[in-house]
N, C-alpha and C positions, 0 to 999 in steps of 0.2 A: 460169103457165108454168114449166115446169123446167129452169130454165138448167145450163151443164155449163158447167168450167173446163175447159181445154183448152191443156197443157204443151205450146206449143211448142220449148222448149228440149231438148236432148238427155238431162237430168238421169233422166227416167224412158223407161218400156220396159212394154211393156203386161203385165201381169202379172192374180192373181186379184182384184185394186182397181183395175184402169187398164186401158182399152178404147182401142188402137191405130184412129184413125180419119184419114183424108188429110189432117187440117188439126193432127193433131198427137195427141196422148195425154189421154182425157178419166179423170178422179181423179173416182172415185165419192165421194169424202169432200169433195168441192170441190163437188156438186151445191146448187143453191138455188133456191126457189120466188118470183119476184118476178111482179107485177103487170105485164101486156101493157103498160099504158101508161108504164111504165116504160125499157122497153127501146130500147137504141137499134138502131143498124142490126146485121142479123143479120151473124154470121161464116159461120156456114155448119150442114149439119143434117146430125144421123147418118144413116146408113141403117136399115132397120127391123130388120138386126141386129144393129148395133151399137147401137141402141136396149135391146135384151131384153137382149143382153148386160148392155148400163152397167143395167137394172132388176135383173137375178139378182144383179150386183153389189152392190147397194144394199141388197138382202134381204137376203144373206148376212151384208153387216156390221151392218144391224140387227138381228140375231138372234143376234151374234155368231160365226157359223162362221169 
């Protein structure tokens, strides 16, 4: 599963690296793939566009843009 970091604090602002979602600012560069059984209780889940969003993100800086 792809877990997201998610900046509650006021330091960041959603930009072309940072997807503004209700539970706070998700840092495409904070993204990580951890094992279901790992995880504990959920915080909460994007919607399905701020989903594609935080992915185009992710492309973007894999690719450099």
């Amino acid at each position: 599963m792809l877990i997201a970091e998610i900046e509650t604090g006021t330091r960041y602002r959603a930009t072309a690296y940072a997807t503004e979602t209700d539970y706070g600012v998700v840092l495409v560069d904070r993204v990580v793939w951890m094992p279901v059984d790992m995880l504990g209780e959920p915080f909460g889940r994007l919607t399905d566009a701020q989903r594609d969003r935080v992915i185009n993100q992710i492309v973007a800086v894999l690719r450099g843009a």
